[in-house]
N, C-alpha and C positions, 0 to 999 in steps of 0.2 A: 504494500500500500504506500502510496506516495504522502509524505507531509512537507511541512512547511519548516525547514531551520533557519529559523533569525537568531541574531549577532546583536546584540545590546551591547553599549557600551555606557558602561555605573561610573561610580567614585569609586568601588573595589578594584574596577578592571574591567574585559570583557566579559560578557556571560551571556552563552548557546542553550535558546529554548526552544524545544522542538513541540510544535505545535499543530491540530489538525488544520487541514488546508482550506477550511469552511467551518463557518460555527456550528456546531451540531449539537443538539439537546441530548442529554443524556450518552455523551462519549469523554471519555476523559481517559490522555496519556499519564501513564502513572510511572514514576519512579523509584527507583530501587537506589538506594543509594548513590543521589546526585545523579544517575544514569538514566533515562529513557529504558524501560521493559516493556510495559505492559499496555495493552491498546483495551479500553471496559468501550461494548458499547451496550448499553443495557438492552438496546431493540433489538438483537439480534439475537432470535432465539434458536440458533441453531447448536449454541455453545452452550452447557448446562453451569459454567460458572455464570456467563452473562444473564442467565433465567433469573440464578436465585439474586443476586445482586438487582435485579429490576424488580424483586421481591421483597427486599432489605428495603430499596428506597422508596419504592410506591404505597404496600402496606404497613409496613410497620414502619415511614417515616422519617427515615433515619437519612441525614445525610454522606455523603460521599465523602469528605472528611471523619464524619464519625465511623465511616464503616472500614478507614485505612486504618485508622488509633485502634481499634477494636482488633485488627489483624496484625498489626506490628506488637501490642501486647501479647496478645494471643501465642503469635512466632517466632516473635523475637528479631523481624524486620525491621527496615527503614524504606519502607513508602510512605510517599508523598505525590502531589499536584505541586508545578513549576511553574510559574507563574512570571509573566514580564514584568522588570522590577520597576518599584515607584516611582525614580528619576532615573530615567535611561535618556538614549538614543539610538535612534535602530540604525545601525552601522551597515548591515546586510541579510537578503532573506532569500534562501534558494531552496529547492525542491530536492528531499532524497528523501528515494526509497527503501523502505525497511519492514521487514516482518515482526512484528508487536504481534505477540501471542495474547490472551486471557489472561486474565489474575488466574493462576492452582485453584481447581476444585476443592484441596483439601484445606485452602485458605480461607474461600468464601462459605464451605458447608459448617 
């Protein structure tokens, strides 16, 4: 799947967010460790982590930040959502593609 990589440029330095190439409801790249892994998109239900996770946030309400805190306790991860920072400048944004699996089945059951 193809996304979008922009190049900010902060007070810290550079910083590369990889981002989807259209806004889309209920899709969010998630990271592992500063990294880019995981591609959630809740609509697609062809993937059974994607099911239950559009089950976490529809029924039981929960957001898509609480439901990473809830699985980094749980596993002893570091996911998060990256986000472009508050004073930037977007220095550069190109297309690359990459295969972003699901969050693990056994994260989200």
């Amino acid at each position: 799947m193809k996304y979008k990589l922009t190049t900010y440029k902060t007070l810290t330095g550079n910083k590369e967010i990889l981002e989807l190439t259209e806004d889309a409801y209920g899709q969010w790249i998630i990271y592992q460790n500063k990294k880019p892994k995981f591609h959630v998109n809740c609509f697609d239900f062809k993937n059974e982590s994607n099911q239950i996770l559009n089950s976490l946030l529809l029924s039981q309400q929960k957001t898509i930040k609480e439901i990473l805190s809830s699985i980094n306790k749980k596993n002893n991860t570091n996911l998060s959502i990256e986000k472009a920072p508050m004073l930037e400048i977007k220095v550069d944004s190109k297309l690359k593609e990459l295969n972003l699996e699901p969050l693990p089945l056994e994260w989200v059951s």
